[in-house]
N, C-alpha and C positions, 0 to 999 in steps of 0.2 A: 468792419464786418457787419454792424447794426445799417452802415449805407448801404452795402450792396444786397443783406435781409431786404432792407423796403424798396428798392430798387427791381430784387424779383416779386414782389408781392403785385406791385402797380404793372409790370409786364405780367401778372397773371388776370389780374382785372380786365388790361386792355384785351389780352386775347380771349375773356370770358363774355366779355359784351361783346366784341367784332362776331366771334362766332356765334353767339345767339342772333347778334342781328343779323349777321347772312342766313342761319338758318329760318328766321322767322320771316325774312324777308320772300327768301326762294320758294317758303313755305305757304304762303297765300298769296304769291304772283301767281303759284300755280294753279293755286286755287279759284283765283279768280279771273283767271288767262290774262293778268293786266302785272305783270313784273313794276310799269315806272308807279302805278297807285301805290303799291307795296311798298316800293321804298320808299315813297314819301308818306306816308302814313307811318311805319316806325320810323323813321326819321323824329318826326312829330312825338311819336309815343313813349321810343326807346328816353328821351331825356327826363320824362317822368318816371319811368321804372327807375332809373338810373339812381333819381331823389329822394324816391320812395324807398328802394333797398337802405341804402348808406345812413337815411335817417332814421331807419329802421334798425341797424346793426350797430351803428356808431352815437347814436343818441338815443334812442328808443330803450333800447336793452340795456346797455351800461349805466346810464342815468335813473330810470323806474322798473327796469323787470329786476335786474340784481339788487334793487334794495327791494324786494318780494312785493310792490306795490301792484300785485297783481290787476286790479280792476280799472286804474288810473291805465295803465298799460293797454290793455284792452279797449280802453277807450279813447285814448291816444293815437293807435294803430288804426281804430276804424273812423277815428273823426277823418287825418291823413291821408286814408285810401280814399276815403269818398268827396273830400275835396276835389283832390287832385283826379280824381275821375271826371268829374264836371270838369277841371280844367282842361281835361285829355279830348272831351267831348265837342267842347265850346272849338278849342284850335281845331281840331280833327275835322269842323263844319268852315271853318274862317278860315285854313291853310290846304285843306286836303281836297273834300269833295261835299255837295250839299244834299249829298244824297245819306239820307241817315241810315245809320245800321246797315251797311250792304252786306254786311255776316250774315243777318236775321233772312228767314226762310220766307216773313213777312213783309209787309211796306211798313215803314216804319214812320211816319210825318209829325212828331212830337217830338223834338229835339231831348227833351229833358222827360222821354216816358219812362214809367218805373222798369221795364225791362230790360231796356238799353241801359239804363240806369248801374241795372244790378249786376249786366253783363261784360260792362266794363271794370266794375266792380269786383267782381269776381276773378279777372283778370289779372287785376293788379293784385289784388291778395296772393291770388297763385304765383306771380314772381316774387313777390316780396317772400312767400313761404317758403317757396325753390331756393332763391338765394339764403336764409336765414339755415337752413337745412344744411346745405353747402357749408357755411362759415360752421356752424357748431361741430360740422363732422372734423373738417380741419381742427379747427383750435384742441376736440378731442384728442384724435392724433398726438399733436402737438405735444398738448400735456400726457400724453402715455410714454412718446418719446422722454420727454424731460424727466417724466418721475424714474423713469428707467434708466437715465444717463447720470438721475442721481442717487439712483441704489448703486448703481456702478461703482460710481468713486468712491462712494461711501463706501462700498465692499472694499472696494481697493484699497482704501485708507486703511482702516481698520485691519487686513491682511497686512500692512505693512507695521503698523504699529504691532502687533504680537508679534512679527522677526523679529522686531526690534525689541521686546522684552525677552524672546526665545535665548537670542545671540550671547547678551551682557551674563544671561543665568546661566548657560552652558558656559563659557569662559568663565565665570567665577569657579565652576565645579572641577575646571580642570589646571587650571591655577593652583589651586588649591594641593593639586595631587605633586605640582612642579615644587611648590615653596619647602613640602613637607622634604623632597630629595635635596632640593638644595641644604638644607638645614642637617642634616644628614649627611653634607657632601658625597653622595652615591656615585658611582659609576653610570649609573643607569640615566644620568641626569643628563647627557647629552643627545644619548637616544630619545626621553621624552621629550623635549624641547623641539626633537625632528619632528615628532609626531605630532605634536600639538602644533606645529608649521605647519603642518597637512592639513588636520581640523580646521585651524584658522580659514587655511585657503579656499577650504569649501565653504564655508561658513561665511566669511564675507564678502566672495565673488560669486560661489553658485548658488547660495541663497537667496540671492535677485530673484534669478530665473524662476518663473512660474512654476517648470515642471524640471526637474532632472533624471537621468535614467538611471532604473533600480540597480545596474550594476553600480550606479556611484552612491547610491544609496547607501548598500551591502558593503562598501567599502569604509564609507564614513564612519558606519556602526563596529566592523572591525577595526578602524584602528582605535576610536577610544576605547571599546574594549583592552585594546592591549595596552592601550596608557591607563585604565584603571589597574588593568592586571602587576604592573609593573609597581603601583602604590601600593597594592595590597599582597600580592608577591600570591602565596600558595594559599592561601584562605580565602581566594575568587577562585572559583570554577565555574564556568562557562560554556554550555553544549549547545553551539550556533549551526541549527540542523537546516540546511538550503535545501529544497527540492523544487522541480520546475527551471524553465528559460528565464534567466533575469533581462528580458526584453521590457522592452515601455516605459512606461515613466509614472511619475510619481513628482507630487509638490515635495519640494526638500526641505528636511529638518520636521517630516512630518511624523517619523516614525522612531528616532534616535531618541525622544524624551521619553519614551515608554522605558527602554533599554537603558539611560540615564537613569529615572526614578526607580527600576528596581535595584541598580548595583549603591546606588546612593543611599536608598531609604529600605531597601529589604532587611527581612530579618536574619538572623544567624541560624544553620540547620542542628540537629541535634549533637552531629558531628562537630559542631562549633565550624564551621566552615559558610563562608557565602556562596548559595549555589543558583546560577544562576540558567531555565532551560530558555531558549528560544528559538520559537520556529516558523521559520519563512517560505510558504511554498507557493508555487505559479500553478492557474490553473487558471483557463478559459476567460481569457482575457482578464484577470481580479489577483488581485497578492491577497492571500491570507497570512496573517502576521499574529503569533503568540509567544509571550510573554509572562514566565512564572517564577514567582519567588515566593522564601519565604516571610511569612507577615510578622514584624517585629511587635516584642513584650508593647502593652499599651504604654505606659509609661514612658518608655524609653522614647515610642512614634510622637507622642507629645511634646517631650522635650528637645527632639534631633527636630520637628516642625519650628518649634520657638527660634531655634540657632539658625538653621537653615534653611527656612520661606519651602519648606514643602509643597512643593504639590505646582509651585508656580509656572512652569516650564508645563505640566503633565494639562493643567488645568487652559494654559493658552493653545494648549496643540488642541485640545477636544473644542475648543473655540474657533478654532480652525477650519477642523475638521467639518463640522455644522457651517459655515461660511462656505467653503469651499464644495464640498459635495450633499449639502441639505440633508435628503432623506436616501442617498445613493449609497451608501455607505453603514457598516452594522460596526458597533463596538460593543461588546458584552466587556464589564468588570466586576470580578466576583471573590468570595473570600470561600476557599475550601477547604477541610483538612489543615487548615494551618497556612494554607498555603496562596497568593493571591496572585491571580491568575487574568491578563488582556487579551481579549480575542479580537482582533480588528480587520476588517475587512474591507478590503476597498478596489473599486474600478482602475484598471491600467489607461491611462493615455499612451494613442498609438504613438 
């Protein structure tokens, strides 16, 4: 891969000089109705620019302008151009024509006059600038690419490692609910087992997938509700209000830990009962998603945190959530009345 990298670099070079030198070439044949002068004069000229750039970009700069030796630099660059100017001058009279300066508007009969001097001079500084312009604009690029290619995976990375904390702490939480029927030899122990079949299935197959669509979403969120319902029998009540088209999509296992930490960590109603409201509505292309329960005695929140890693699952989806849609996205969580209450709101992928 790094062969055929340098491989297009040098085919970008050759075709960078060939076409300066036809254009430079065609450009003062016409100027001066003489095309064979032209090319033999950059012929001549073009292998000094050629020297002048690459020791300029490839020694010049990496060796003293990057260790910030600013003036060493500076002076380096102009001892260089003005050599090799004399040198461009000297061949230019010995290979080309001995007529000096036929640019100049004047007669020029001083081979080495300061204006000829300063206008070959100036010449070469202007390629060596052009090129030096060229190379930083690329290598920018480059590095905008790259830092982007590694926020990338970095996201990616990071989105993959919180599934992978999401997964282990949802299957602990509903294990949990299977050991407690098994121990109890229930009836109900082999319908949970189905359904926890189903979870799994989502869970380690479509939880790959970047986005899934909110009808599998809605789905997911109903069946563990009924396998918690089924551990805690008539003391969960659960008002799962759907309004709108469940079209579009949505990143999976992005909204099921909100509905997890409240049937796990909520508190008991007055009624002694767990009640749980949630409401999922579509509108204009965005899911508004809420979530209420009640806020368990302190006490109790501290010590049901110590046994069970609270908040673990609640705390990598809002990590998610910031990864995945930045500032696209509104979650309010508030404590009221007793009661604690997630408002989340988020854009649909079509």
């Amino acid at each position: 891969m790094n062969r055929i990298k340098q491989h297009r670099e040098v085919i970008g070079h050759i075709i960078f000089w060939v076409g300066y030198f036809s254009f430079n070439s065609i450009r003062w044949g016409h100027y001066f109705g003489d095309y064979a002068y032209s090319i033999k004069s950059n012929l001549v000229e073009f292998p000094i620019h050629i020297f002048l750039c690459y020791f300029n970009l490839y020694w010049l700069v990496p060796r003293i302008l990057s260790k910030k030796r600013f003036a060493l630099y500076v002076f380096a660059l102009i001892f260089s151009v003005l050599f090799m100017s004399l040198v461009r001058i000297v061949l230019n009279y010995l290979l080309v024509t001995t007529n000096i300066w036929p640019e100049s508007a004047f007669e020029e009969t001083n081979l080495f006059g300061l204006s000829y001097i300063i206008s070959v001079f100036v010449g070469e500084l202007y390629i060596v600038g052009v090129t030096a312009a060229i190379k930083l604009t690329i290598d920018r690029v480059r590095e905008r690419d790259a830092q982007r290619e590694l926020e990338k995976n970095s996201l990616e990375t990071e989105l993959a490692y919180l599934k992978s904390q999401i997964q282990p702490h949802f299957f602990f939480n509903t294990l949990n609910s299977l050991y407690a029927l098994t121990l109890e030899k229930s009836e109900l122990a082999p319908n949970t087992i189905l359904k926890l079949s189903n979870l799994m299935s989502f869970v380690i197959y479509r939880a790959k997938a970047d986005v899934v669509s909110l009808m599998e979403t809605v789905t997911h969120m109903k069946n563990f509700i009924e396998l918690e319902k089924i551990r805690f029998g008539s003391k969960l009540n659960v008002d799962f209000e759907i309004s709108g088209e469940l079209d579009g999509k949505i990143p999976p296992l992005i909204l099921s830990p909100f509905v997890e930490n409240s049937i796990k960590h909520g508190g008991i109603s007055p009624e002694g009962t767990i009640d749980i409201d949630i409401r999922l509505h579509v509108q204009e292309n965005q899911v508004i998603f809420e979530v209420e329960n009640w806020l368990k005695d302190y006490q109790d929140s501290k010590e049901n945190e110590r046994l069970n890693g609270e908040g673990i699952g609640l705390e990598n989806t809002i990590r998610r959530l910031k990864l995945l849609y930045k500032n696209q996205y509104q979650l309010n969580i508030s404590e009221d009345n007793q009661k604690y209450l997630v408002h989340l709101v988020l854009p649909l992928n079509e």
